[in-house]
C-alpha positions as CSV (number, residue, x, y, z in Angstrom):
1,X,128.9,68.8,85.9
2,X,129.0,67.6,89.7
3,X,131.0,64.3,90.4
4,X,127.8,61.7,92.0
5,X,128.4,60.1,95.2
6,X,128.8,56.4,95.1
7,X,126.8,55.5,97.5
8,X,123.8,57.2,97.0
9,X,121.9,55.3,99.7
10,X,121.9,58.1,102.4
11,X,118.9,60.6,102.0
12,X,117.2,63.9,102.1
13,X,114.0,64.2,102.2
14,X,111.7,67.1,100.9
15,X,108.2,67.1,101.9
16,X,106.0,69.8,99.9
17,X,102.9,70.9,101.4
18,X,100.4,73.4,100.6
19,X,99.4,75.7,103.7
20,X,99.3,74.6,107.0
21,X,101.3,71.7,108.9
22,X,102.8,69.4,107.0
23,X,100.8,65.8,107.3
24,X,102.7,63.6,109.8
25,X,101.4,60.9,108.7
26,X,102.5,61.2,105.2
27,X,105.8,62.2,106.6
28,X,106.2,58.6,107.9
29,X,105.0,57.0,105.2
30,X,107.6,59.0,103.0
31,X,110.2,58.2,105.5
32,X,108.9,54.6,105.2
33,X,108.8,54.6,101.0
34,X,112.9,55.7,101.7
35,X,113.6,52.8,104.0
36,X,111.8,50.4,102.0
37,X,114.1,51.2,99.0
38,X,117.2,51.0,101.1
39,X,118.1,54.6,101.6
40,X,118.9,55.7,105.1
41,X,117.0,58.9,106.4
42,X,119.5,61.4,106.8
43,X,117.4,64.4,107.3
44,X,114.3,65.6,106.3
45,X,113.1,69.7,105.2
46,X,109.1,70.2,104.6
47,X,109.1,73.1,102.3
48,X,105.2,74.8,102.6
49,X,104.7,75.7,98.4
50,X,101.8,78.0,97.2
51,X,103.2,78.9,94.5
52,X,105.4,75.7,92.6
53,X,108.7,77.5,90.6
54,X,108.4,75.7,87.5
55,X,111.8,75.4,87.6
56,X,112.5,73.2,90.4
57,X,109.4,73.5,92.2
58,X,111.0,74.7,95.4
59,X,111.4,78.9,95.7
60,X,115.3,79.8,95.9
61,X,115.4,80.3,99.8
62,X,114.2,76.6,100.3
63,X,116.3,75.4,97.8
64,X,119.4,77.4,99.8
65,X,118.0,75.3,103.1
66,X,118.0,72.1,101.4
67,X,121.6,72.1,99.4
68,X,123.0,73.8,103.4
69,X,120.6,70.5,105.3
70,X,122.7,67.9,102.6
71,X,126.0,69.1,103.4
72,X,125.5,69.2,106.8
73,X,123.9,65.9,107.1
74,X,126.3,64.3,104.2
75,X,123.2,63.3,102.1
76,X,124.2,62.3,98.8
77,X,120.7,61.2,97.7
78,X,117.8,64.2,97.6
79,X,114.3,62.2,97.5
80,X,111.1,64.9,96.9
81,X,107.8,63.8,97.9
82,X,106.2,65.1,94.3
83,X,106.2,64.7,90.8
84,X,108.9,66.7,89.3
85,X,109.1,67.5,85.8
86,X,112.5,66.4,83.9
87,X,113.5,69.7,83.7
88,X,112.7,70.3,87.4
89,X,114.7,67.4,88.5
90,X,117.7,68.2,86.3
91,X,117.8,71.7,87.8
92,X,117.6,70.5,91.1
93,X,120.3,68.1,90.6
94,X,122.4,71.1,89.4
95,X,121.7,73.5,92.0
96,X,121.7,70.5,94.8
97,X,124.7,68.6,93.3
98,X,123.1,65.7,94.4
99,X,121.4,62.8,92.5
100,X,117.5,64.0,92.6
101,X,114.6,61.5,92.8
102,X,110.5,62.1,92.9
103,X,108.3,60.3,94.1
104,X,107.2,58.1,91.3
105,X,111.2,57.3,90.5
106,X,111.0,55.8,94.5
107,X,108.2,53.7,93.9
108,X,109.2,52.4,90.4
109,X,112.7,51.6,92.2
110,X,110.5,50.0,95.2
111,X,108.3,47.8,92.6
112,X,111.9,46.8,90.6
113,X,113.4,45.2,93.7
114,X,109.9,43.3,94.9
115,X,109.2,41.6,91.6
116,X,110.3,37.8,91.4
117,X,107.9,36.5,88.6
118,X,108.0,36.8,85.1
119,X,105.6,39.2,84.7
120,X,106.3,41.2,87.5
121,X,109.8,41.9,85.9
122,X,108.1,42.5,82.8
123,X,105.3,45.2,84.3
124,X,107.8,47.1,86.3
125,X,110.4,47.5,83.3
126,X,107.5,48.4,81.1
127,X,106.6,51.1,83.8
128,X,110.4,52.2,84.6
129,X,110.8,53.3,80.8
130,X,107.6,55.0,80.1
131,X,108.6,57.2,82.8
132,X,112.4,57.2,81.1
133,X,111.0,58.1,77.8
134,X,109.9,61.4,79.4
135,X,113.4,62.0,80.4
136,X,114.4,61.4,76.8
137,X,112.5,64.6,76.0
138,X,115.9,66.8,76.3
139,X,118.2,63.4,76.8
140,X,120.5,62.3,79.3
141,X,123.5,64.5,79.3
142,X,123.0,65.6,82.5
143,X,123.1,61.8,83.8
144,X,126.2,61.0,81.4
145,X,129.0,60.5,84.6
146,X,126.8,58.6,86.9
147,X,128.3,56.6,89.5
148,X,127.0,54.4,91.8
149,X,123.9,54.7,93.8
150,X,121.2,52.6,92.8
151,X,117.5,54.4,94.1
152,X,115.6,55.0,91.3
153,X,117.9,53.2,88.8
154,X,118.0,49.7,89.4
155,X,115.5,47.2,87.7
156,X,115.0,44.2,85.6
157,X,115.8,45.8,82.1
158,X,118.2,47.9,80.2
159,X,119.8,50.2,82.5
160,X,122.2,52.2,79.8
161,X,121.5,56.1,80.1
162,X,122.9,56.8,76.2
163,X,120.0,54.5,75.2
164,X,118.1,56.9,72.2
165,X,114.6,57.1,71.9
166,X,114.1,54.8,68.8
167,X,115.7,52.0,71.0
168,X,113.5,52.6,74.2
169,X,110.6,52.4,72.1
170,X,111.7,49.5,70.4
171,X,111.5,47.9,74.1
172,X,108.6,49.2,75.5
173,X,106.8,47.6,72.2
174,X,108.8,44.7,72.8
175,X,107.5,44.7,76.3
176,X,103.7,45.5,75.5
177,X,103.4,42.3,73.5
178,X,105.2,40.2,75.9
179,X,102.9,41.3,78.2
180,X,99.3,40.6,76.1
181,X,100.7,37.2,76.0
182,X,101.2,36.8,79.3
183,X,97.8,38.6,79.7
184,X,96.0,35.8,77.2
185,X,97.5,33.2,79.9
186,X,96.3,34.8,82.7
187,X,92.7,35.4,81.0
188,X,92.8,31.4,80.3
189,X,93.6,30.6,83.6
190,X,91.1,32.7,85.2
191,X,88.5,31.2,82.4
192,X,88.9,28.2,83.6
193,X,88.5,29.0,87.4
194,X,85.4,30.4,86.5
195,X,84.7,27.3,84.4
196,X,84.8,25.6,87.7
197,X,81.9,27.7,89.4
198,X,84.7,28.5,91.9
199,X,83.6,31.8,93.6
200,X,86.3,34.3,93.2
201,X,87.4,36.7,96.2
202,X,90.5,39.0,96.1
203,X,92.6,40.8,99.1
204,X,92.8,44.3,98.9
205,X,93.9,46.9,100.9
206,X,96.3,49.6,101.5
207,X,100.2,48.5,101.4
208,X,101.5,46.4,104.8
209,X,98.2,46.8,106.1
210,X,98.5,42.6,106.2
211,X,96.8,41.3,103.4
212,X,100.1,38.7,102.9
213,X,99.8,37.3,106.2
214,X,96.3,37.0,106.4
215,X,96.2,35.3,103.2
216,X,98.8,33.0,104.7
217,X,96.9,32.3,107.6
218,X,93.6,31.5,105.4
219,X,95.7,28.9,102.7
220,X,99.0,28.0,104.5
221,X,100.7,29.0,101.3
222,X,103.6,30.9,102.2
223,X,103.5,33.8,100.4
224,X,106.3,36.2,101.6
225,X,104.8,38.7,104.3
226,X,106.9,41.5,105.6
227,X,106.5,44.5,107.7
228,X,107.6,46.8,104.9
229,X,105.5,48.6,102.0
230,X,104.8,46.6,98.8
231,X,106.0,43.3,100.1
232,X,103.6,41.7,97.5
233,X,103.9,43.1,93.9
234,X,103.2,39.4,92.0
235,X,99.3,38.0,92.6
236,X,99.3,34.5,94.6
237,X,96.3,32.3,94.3
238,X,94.9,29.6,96.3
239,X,92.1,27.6,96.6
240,X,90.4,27.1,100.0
241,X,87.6,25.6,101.5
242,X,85.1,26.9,103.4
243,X,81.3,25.8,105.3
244,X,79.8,27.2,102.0
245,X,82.2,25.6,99.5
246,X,85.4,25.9,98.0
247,X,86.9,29.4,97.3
248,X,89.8,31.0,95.3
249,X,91.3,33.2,97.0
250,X,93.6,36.4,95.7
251,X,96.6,38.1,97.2
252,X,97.4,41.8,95.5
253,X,99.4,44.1,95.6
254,X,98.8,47.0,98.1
255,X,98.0,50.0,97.5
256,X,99.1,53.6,98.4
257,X,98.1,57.1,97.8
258,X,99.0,58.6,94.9
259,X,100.0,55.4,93.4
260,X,101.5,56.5,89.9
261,X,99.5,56.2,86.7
262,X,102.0,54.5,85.0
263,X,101.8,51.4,87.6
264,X,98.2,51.4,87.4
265,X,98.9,51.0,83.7
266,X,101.5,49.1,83.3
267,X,100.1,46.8,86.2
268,X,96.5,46.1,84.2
269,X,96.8,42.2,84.7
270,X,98.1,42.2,88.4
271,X,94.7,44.3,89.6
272,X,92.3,42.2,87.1
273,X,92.5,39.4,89.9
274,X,90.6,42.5,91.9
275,X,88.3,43.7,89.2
276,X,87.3,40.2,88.0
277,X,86.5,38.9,91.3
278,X,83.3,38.4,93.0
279,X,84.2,39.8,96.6
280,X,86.5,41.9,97.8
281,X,88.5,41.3,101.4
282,X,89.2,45.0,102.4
283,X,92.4,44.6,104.7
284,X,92.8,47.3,107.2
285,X,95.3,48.3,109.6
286,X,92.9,48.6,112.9
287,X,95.8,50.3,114.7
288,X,96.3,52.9,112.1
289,X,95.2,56.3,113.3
290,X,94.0,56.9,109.6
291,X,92.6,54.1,108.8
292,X,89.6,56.0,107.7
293,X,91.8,58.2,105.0
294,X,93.4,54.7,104.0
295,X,89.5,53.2,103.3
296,X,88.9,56.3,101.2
297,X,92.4,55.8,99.0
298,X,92.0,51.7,98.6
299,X,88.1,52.9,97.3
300,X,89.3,55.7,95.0
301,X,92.0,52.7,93.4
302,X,89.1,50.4,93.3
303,X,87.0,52.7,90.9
304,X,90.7,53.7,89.2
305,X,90.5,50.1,87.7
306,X,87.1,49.6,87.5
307,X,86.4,47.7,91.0
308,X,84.5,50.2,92.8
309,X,81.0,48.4,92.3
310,X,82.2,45.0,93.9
311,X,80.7,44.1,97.4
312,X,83.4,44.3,99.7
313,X,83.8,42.8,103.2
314,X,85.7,45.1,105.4
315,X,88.3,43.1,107.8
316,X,89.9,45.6,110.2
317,X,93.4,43.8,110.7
318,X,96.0,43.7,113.7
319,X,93.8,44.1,116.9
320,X,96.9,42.6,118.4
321,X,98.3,46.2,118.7
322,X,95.5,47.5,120.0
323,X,95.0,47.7,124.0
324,X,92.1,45.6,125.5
325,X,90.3,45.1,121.2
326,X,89.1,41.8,120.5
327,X,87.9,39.5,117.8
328,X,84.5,40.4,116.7
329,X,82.1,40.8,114.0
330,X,79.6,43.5,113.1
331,X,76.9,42.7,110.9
332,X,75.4,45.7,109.1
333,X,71.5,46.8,109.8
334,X,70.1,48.1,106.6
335,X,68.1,50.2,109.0
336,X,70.6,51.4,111.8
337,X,74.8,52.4,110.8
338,X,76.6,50.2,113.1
339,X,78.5,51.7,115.9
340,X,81.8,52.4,116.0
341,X,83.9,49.7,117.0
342,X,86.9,52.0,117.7
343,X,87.5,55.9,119.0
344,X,86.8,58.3,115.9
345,X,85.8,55.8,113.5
346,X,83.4,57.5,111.0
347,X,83.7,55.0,107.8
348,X,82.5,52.1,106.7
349,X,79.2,52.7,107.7
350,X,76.8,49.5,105.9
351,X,79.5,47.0,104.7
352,X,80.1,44.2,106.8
353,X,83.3,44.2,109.6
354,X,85.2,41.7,111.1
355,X,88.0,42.8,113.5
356,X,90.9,40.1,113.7
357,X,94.5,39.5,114.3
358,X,95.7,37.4,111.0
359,X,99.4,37.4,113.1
360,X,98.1,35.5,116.0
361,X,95.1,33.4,114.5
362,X,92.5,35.9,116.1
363,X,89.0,36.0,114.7
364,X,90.0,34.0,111.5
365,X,86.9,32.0,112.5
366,X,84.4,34.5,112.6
367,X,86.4,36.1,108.9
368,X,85.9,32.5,107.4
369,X,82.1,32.4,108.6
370,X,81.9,35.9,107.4
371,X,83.4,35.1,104.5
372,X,81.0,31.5,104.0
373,X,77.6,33.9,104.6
374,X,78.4,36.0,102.2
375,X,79.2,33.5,99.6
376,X,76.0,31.5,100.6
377,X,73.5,34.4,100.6
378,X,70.3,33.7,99.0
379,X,70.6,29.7,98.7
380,X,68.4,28.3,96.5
381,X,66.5,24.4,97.0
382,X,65.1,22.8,93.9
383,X,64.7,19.8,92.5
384,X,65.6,19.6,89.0
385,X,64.8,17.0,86.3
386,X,67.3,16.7,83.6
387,X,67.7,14.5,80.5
388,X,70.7,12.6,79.4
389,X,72.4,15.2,77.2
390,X,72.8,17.5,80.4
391,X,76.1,15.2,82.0
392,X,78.4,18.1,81.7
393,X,75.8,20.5,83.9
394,X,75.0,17.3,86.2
395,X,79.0,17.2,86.9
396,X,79.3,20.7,87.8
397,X,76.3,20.4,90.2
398,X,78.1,17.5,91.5
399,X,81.8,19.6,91.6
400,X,80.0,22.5,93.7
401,X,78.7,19.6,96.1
402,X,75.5,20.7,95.5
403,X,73.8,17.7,94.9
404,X,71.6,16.3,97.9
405,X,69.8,13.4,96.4
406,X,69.7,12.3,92.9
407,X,67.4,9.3,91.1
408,X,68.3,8.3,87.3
409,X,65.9,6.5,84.7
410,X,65.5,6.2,81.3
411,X,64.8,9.6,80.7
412,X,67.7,11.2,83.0
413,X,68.2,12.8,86.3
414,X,66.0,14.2,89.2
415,X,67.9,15.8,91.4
416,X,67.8,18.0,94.7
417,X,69.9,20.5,94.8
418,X,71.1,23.2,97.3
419,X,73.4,25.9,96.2
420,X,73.8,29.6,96.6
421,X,72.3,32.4,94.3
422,X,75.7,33.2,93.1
423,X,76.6,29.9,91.9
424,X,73.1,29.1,90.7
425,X,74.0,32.6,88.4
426,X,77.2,31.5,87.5
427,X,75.2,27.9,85.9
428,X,72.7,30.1,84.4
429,X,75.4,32.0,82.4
430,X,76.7,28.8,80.6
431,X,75.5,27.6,77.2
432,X,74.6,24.5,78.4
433,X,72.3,25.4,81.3
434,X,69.3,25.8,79.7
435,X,66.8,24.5,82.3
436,X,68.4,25.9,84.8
437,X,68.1,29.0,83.0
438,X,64.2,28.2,83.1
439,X,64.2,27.0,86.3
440,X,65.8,30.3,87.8
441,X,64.8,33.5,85.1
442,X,65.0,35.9,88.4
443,X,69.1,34.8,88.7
444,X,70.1,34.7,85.0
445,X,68.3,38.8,84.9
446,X,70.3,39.4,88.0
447,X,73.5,37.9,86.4
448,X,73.6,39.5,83.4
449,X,72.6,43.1,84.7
């Protein structure tokens, strides 16, 4: 048994990589994920595998590299780029004589020192031990004198590595229904939002690609916004106002490739404010040379957790950094793909773009009329006549200021209304809104396909 460093803050990194170069681009993200749990980058060793060792993954002569690039560099922490079994990352440790930690421990450890809310504690234990209880498998003897260090250890809940199976379990059920009631809350509050006929729209987008500070700059909430990865774990909602209405509006948290199952698990409630909203800001990173691979990852997340169907509105962030770009928007042709707005740009071919600057206040104008079109597509005028007994559906006209002119008598209401499609849907869809259920047959059939 190797005496652990207590420090166990300064890292080496292993990259895997199947053929070819290694991806320099998720090099620096890796390097990035590192920082962002308070390691220092001490080194890092790309080791090409065609062929994993079951073992430890890495063949003997890379693993010979990597113990001789930690001594040399005086990297007590190794951090690998991959999944590793437990038995892979115990025998690592033993050959390496260093703590060992994959790429799901980094992000678990990530997520544990973001979370401030309830919940957010609650999710990220929940997540931290399901990965545990697959260490439990053989036990914890190989972890029995550990000292200091904290990547891939801290978090929220019970830290004790003697802690038996029976007991984790006991907490991960303990957990789980903490969580369902949180869940029930959460479901309540978002009833009543859409109890409101408050369209819903939800930021998304890959991690620190700005979704925080745009959402800042939209609500003046002051939600924290940094530039590191997963600055936002716990969802922020506001409600704002725009030409078409008032809005709420959804910060989440980013994403990232590879984003472990069990935090797409575990996080079920966070990424319902995605799923259950009716559109979807897709933050981008316009100065990102792989903005187009990042488009492709948010998507495949999106259709993870059922999302993938919502309309989204593309809004390629922080021109700022981009020599001679400015604020526009580009309005799809259903005939004709829009050109590219930047060199190499091959994606997002028929959604909707709008190229700002949320830092400097850059095109938030042409976002929020963006934004007010598509929330006020298809608007519908009528005049509807309704009889006493229909207050409750005459007040929700009135909340959506959708009311242009109304006359009362003995027999009830006539009034004009103006309102979009979607919120003429969202009326039809109530137990109370039988004549405008008549009125509108084509909206309830295209609400309730």
């Amino acid at each position: 048994m190797f005496e652990r460093s207590r420090k166990g803050e300064h890292a080496l990194l292993v990259q895997p990589h199947a053929g070819g170069p290694p991806d320099e681009a998720e090099l620096e993200e890796f390097a990035e994920l590192a920082r962002s749990a308070g390691a220092t980058v001490a080194t890092l060793v790309t080791a090409r595998i065609d062929r994993p060792n079951p073992a430890t993954l890495l063949g003997s002569g890379k693993l010979d590299e990597v113990k001789a690039a930690a001594d040399a560099s005086g990297a007590d922490l190794v951090l690998v780029n991959h999944p590793l079994s437990p038995g892979q990352e115990r025998n690592l440790e033993k050959v390496l004589e260093r703590r060992v930690v994959d790429r799901t421990g980094l992000i678990l450890d990530i997520f544990a020192q973001r979370a401030r809310s309830h919940e957010g504690k609650l999710q990220v234990e929940l997540a931290q031990l399901k990965h545990m209880a697959t260490r439990l498998v053989r036990g914890w003897t190989h972890l029995e004198r550990q000292r200091g260090g904290s990547i891939g250890l801290r978090g929220p809940g019970e830290t004790q590595l003697e802690t038996d199976r029976r007991l984790l379990q006991k907490r991960v059920d303990m957990l789980q229904k903490r969580l369902e009631k949180v869940e029930v809350q959460r479901t309540q509050m978002r009833r009543a939002r859409v109890r409101s006929e408050l369209p819903r729209v939800a930021l998304v987008g890959y991690t620190n690609a700005g979704k925080s500070t745009l959402f800042n700059a939209l609500t003046g909430a002051g939600a924290y916004a940094a530039d590191q990865l997963f600055a936002t774990l716990d969802p922020t909602v506001r409600r704002i106002a725009l030409a078409s209405g008032p809005v709420v509006l959804a910060d989440t948290v980013g994403f990232v490739r590879d984003l472990p199952h069990e935090l797409v698990a575990a996080f079920r409630s966070t990424l319902s404010e995605a799923r259950e909203a009716d559109l979807l800001l897709h933050v981008i990173d316009a100065a990102d040379p792989l903005r187009d691979e990042r488009i492709r990852q948010v998507d495949a997340v999106l259709a993870e957790i059922g999302a993938g169907d919502l309309p989204q509105l593309l809004v390629f962030n922080k021109i700022d950094r981009i020599e001679g770009a400015q604020a526009r928007r580009d309005a799809p042709d259903p005939e004709t793909a829009p050109a590219p707005a930047l060199p190499g740009e091959t994606l997002a071919i028929g959604r909707e773009r709008v190229w700002i600057s949320a830092r400097d206040g850059l095109g938030l104008d042409l976002l929020e009329g963006a934004l007010a079109a598509r929330l006020a597509q298809r608007r519908i005028v009528a005049e509807l006549e309704l009889p006493p007994s229909a207050g409750r559906l005459r007040a929700r006209l009135h909340a959506l200021d959708a009311v242009r002119g109304e006359s009362h008598d003995e027999h009830g209401w006539r009034i004009r209304v103006d309102l979009s499609e979607a919120d003429a849907a969202r009326l039809a869809a109530q137990e109370d809104a039988g004549m405008l259920r008549e009125l509108l047959p084509a909206v309830e059939a295209e609400y309730s396909r």
